[in-house]
Residue, then its C-alpha position, 0 to 999 in steps of 0.5 A: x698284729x698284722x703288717x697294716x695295721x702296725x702302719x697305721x698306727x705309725x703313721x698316726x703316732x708319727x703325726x702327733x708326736x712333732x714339735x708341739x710336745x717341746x712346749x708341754x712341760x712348759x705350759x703344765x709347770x704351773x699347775x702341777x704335773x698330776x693335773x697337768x696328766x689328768x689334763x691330757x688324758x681329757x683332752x686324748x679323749x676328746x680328740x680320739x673321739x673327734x677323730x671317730x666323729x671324721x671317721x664316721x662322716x668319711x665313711x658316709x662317702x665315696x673314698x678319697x673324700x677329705x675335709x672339705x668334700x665332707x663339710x660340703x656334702x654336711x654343712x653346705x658351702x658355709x661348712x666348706x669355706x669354715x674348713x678351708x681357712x681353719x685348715x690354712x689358718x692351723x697350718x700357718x700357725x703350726x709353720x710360725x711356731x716350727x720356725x721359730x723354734x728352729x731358728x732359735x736353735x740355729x742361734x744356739x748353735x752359731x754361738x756354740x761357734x762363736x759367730x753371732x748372726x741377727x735372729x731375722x737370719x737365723x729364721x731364714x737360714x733354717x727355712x731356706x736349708x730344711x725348706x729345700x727339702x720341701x722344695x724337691x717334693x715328698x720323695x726328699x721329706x720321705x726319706x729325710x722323715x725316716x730316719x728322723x722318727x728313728x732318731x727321735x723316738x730313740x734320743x726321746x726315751x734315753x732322756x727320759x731314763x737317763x733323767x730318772x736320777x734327777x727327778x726331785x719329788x718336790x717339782x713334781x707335787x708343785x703347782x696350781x690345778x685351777x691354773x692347769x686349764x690355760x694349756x688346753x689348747x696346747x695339748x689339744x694340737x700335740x694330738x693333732x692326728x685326725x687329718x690323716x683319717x681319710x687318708x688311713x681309709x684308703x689305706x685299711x680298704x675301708x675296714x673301719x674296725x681296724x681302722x678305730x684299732x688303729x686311731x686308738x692304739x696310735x693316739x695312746x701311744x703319744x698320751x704316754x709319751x707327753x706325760x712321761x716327757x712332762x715327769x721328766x722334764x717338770x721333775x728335773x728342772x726348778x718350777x721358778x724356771x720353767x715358769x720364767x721360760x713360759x712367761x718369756x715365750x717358752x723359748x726351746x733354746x732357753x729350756x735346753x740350756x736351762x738343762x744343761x745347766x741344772x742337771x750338769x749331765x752332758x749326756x742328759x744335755x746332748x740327747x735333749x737337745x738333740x731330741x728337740x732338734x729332731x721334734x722341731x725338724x719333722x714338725x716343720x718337713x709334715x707341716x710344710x709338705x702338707x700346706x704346700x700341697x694344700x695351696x697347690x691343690x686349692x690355687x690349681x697350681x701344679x708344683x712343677x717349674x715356676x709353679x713349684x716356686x711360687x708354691x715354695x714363696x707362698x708356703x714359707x713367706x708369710x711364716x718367716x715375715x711373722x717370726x722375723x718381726x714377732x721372734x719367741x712366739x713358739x707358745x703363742x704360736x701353739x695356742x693359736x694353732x691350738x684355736x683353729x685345732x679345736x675348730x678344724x678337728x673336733x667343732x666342725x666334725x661334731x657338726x657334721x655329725x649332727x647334721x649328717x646324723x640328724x638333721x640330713x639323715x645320710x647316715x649309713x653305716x658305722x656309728x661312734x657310740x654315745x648318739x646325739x649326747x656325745x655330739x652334743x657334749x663335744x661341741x660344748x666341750x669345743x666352745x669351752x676350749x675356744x673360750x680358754x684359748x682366746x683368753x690365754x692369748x689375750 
């Protein structure tokens, strides 16, 4: 394998696996590991294929061109403004959940020192600390990332052999399948890799075939991930009480401790926290750094000086405003990133499929197999899934 391509799928394995894979387990203890599993490879396949569905469109195009330069030239001024907030829209929420996830485990550690701080300064502690990494530009977040993805990939399969001896048969076999289907969304956006496409092309020189390697490769390695991460961890612990956590917002600090407690093993304990630490902290640095460059290039506003400021005030403000007034919303806040996934991700680029393919003919070029009836089944598929997220959030 060369050199590129090995980056290629690093970076795409790096863009999936965040903070949103803390709440799997979470959102599959009701109905089953089994159909938990056979969930996410559905919803790998359809967001690997959405991913070669931007891949064609990008191709359509002079290089360089993202998203919204895509639905433009296939959707009109209509498709461009759909994409714009559905972006703006998915990475608040993704920000929301970070947030939330981070302070709580800012809360857990304060205690572990004796000093309790109300929650809404927690929340501000975490955004203000990891934010001025953001603050000081992609350099920072580089660096911090790396050895952060070194750190998490090593504590995430030494928690999962190490829970090996606790995994209990009964956890495993337990759940509801008709239920299974209310944590789509959630699964929907730990593949959230797709966004990087364009990027990736300038990256492989517009070698598509390494490129569709590489979307494969990299977006298979995070499906075996979650489904060892949910065995182990829906193994391990009681369903009565992960189902509890989930009802009571899917709390990371509660599912830690309830590790802590069930397995009575300070190594398994301080590796999963550790580990959910390290998701929740790149999660935050990617999502951050992508919206603050978002609004920078959106509003024409250069992130240096004073500009860097209200760009920083803009990009956390309205995030932590929601977690201090609405705390514990981690799930929820993956299922409404989840809505605007399936819309920014698999609905509009299917749509600029058909519409490129069919409707305005500038097709040219490479071809996802499968013609208008894989188009047209993903689009369905994406009304079906935007239905089920409504509904979990209702």
């Amino acid at each position: 394998m060369d050199s590129r391509l090995a980056g290629g799928i690093l970076l795409i394995v790096g863009t999936s696996i965040g903070g949103g894979m803390l709440a799997l387990p979470m959102v599959s203890v009701g109905g089953g590991v089994f159909s938990a599993s056979l969930l996410l490879i559905g919803c790998w396949a359809v967001m690997t294929l959405a991913a070669l569905f931007i891949l064609e469109v990008n191709l359509w195009l002079p290089p360089r061109n993202n998203l919204i330069s895509m639905a433009k030239a296939t959707l009109g001024t209509p498709g461009a403004i759909a994409t714009w907030v559905s972006y703006i829209l998915l990475l608040y929420s993704l920000l929301c959940a970070y947030i939330s996830g981070g302070s709580e485990l800012f809360d857990v550690f304060s205690k572990k020192l004796n000093v309790n701080i109300p929650s809404w300064c927690d929340s501000l502690l975490f955004v203000v600390i990891f934010g001025y990494i953001v603050f000081r530009g992609i350099q920072f977040v580089d660096y911090a990332n790396r050895g952060l993805m070194v750190a998490k990939f090593g504590s995430l399969f030494a928690v999962i052999f190490f829970s090996i001896p606790y995994l209990e048969g009964s956890h495993i076999v337990a759940g509801d399948p008709r239920i299974v289907l209310g944590a789509t969304t959630v699964m929907l956006t730990s593949f959230g890799f797709a966004n990087i496409i364009p990027s990736l092309r300038s990256y492989f020189n517009d070698d598509f075939k390494s490129l569709r390697k590489a979307v494969f490769i990299g977006s298979l390695i995070p499906l075996v991930c979650y489904i060892l991460w949910i065995f182990a961890i829906v193994g391990s612990l009681p369903r009565d009480e992960l189902l509890g956590i989930t009802e009571r917002g899917g709390s990371i600090a509660e599912l830690t401790e309830a590790l802590s407690t069930h397995l009575n093993n300070t190594s398994i304990t301080f590796l999963a926290s550790f580990f959910t630490t390290i998701c929740v902290l790149t999660a935050f640095l990617c999502v951050s750094l992508a919206l603050s460059d978002f609004l920078s290039d959106g509003l024409q506003i250069e992130k240096k000086g004073k500009g860097n400021g209200l760009i920083f005030g803009l990009t956390f403000l309205p995030s932590t405003l929601i977690v201090i007034f609405f705390p514990s919303i981690f799930v929820k806040a993956l299922n409404y990133a989840g809505i605007f996934c399936v819309i920014l991700i698999i609905l509009l680029p299917a749509l600029m499929v058909y519409s490129g393919r069919y409707v305005k003919k500038i097709a040219k070029g490479y071809e996802v197999k499968g013609g208008k009836f894989a188009v047209l089944m993903i689009i369905i598929v994406s009304f079906i899934i935007i239905a089920i997220g409504i509904r979990e959030i209702l």
